[in-house]
C-alpha positions as CSV (number, residue, x, y, z in Angstrom):
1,X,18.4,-15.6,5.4
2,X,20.0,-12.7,5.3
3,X,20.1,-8.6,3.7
4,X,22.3,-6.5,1.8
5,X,23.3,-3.1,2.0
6,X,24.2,-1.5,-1.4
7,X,25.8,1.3,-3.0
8,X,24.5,1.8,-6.2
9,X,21.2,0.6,-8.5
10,X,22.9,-2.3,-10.0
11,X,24.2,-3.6,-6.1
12,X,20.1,-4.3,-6.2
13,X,20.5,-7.8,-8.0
14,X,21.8,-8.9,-4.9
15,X,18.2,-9.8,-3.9
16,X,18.6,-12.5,-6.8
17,X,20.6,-14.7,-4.0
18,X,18.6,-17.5,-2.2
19,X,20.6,-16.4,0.8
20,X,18.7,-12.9,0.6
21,X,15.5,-11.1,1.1
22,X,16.3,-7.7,1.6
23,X,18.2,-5.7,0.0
24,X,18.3,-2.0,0.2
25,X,19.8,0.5,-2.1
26,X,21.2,3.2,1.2
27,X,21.2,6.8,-1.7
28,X,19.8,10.3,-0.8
29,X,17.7,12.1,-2.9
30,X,18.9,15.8,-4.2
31,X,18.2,18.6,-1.6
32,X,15.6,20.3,-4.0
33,X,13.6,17.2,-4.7
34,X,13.3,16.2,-1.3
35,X,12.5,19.7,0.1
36,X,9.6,19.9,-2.5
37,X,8.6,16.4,-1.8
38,X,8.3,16.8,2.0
39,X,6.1,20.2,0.8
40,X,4.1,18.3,-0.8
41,X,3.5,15.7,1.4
42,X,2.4,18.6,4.1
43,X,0.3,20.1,1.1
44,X,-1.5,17.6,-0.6
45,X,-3.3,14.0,-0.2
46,X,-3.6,11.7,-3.6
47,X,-3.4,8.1,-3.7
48,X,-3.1,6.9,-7.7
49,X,-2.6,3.3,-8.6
50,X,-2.0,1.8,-12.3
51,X,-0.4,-0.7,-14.1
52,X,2.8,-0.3,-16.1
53,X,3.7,-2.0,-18.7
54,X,7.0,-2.7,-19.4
55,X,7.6,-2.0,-23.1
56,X,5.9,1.3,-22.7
57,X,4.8,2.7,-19.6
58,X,2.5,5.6,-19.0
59,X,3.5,7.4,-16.1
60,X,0.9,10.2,-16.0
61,X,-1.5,8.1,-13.9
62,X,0.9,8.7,-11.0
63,X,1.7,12.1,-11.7
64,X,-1.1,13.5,-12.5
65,X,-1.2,15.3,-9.1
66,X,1.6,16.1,-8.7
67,X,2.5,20.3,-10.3
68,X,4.5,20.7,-13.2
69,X,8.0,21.9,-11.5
70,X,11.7,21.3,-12.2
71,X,11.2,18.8,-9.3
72,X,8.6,16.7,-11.2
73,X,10.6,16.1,-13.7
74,X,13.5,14.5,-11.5
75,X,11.1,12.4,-9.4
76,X,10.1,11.6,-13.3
77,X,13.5,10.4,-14.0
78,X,13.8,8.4,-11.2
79,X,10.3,6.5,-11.1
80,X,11.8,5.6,-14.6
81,X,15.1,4.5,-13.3
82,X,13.4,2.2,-10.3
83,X,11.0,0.7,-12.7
84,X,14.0,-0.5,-15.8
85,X,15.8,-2.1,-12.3
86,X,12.3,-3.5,-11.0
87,X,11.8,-4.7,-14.7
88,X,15.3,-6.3,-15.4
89,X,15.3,-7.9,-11.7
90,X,11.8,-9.6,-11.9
91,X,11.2,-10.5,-16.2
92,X,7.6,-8.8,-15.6
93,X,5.7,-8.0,-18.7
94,X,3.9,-5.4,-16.6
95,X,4.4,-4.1,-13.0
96,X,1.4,-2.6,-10.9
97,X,2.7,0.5,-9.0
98,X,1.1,3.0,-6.4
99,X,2.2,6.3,-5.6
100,X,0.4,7.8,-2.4
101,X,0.3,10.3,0.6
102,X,0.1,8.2,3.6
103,X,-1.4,9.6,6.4
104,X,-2.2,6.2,8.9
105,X,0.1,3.2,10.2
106,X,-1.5,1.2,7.2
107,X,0.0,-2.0,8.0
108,X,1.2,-1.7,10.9
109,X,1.8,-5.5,12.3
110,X,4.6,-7.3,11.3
111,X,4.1,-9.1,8.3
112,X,5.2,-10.8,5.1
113,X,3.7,-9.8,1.7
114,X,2.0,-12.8,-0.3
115,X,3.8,-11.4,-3.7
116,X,7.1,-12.8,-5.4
117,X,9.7,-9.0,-5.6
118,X,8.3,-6.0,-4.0
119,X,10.2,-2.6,-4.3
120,X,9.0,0.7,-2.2
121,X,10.3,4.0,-1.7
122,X,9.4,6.5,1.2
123,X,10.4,9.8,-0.9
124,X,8.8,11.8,2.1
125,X,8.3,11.0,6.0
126,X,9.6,8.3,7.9
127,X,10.4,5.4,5.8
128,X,9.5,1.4,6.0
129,X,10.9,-1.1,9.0
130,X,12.0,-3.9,8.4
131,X,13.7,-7.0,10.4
132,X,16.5,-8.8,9.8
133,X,15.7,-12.7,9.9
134,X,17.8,-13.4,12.6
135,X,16.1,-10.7,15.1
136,X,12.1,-12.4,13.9
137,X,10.3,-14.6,16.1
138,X,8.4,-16.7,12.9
139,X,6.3,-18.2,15.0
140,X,4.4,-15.8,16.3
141,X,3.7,-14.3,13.3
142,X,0.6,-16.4,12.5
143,X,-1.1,-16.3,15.9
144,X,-4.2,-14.6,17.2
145,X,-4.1,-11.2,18.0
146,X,-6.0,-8.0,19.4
147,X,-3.2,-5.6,20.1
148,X,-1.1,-5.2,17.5
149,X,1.8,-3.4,20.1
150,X,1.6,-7.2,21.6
151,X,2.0,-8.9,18.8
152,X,4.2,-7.0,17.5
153,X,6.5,-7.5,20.7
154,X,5.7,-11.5,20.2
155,X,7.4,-11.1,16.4
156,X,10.2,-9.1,17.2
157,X,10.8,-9.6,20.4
158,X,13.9,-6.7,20.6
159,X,12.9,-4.0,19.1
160,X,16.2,-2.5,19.0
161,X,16.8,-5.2,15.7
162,X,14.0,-3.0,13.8
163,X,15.7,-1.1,10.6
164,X,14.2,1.6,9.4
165,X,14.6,2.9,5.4
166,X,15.3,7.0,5.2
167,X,13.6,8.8,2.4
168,X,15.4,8.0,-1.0
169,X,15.8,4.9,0.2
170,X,15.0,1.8,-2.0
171,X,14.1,-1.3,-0.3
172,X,13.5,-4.8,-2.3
173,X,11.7,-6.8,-0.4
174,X,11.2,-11.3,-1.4
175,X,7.5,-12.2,-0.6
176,X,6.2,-15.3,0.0
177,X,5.5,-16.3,-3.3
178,X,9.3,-15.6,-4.2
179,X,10.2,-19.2,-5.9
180,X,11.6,-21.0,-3.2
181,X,10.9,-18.9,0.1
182,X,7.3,-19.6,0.8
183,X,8.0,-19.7,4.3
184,X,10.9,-16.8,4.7
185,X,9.2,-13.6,3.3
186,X,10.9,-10.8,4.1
187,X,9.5,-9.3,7.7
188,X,8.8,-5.8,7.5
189,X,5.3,-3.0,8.5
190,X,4.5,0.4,7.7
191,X,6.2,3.2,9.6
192,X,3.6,4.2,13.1
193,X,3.3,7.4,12.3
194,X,-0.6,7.7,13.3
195,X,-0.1,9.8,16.7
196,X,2.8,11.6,15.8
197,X,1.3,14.4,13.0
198,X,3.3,13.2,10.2
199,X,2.9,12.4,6.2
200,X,5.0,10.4,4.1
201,X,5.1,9.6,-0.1
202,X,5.3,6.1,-0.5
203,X,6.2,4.3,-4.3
204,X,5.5,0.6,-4.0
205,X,6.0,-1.8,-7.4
206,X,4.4,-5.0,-7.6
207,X,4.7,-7.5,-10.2
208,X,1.8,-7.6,-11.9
């Protein structure tokens, strides 16, 4: 298994390849969106969750929070464009999508999700690590544990192979239910940010 590293929103399909299971779309987001996204992240704490559908989706469950601003409207624009590429790479009649301020490690072993195609943006904060297959230990990933730095180490046992995403980012990520990777999900966690003070927006799409 291996990753890509693309350019633009249609160098995404390359997570289509059986060779692949991560793929990760390396943009910026404009300098007024992302100064008004890190305000927000310092400003406000929501967590909203709903399902799209993919004929006709109704956004304002994730925006809701969010105040009306120019910026709104562009990170409008662009939850639209990430969902039409989420839609067209995954056939999903509907998509279940979260939009949140995240304030804790959240996951914070390494892990594989239990999901076919997952897609998640950090617009704020420090975004998600992930592993290249080569760098993961697999078989430590289903053992006991109590200290998750332990483990951790155990999974990936030089941490100098961790990637991490920077906001704007888009990262497509094959679970384990991906046909024909059971065993390969992509190896990834939430970035530690617990002890360090900071905040970070996180989109995630799920097929629903």
């Amino acid at each position: 298994m291996s990753y890509a590293m693309v350019r633009s929103p249609d160098g995404l399909d390359e997570i289509l390849h059986t060779s692949i299971n991560v793929a990760v779309w390396q943009r910026s987001l404009s300098g007024p969106l992302a100064s008004w996204l890190q305000r927000v992240a310092g400003a406000q704490s929501f967590a909203t969750q709903t399902v799209l559908d993919a004929r006709a989706p109704r956004w304002e469950p994730l925006l809701a929070p969010l105040p009306e601003s120019a910026q709104r409207a562009e990170l409008h624009r662009d939850l639209r464009l990430l969902f039409e590429r989420f839609v067209g790479l995954t056939n999903a009649d509907a998509v279940r999508a979260s939009f949140s301020v995240v304030t804790t490690n959240s996951c914070g072993k390494f892990h594989m999700d239990y999901v076919g195609l997952r897609l998640l943006c950090t617009y704020a904060g420090p975004g998600t690590e992930w592993v290249p297959e080569h760098a993961v230990n697999r078989a430590a990933m289903d053992q006991p544990w109590e200290d998750v730095t332990v483990i951790n180490r155990a999974i990936v046992p030089d941490a100098r192979r961790v990637r991490r995403t920077r906001p704007g980012h888009v990262l497509l990520l094959k679970g384990a239910k991906f046909p024909g990777n059971a065993a390969l999900g992509a190896v990834h966690r939430s970035a530690p940010i617990e002890h360090q003070g900071a905040r970070r927006i996180v989109l995630v799409f799920n097929e629903a």
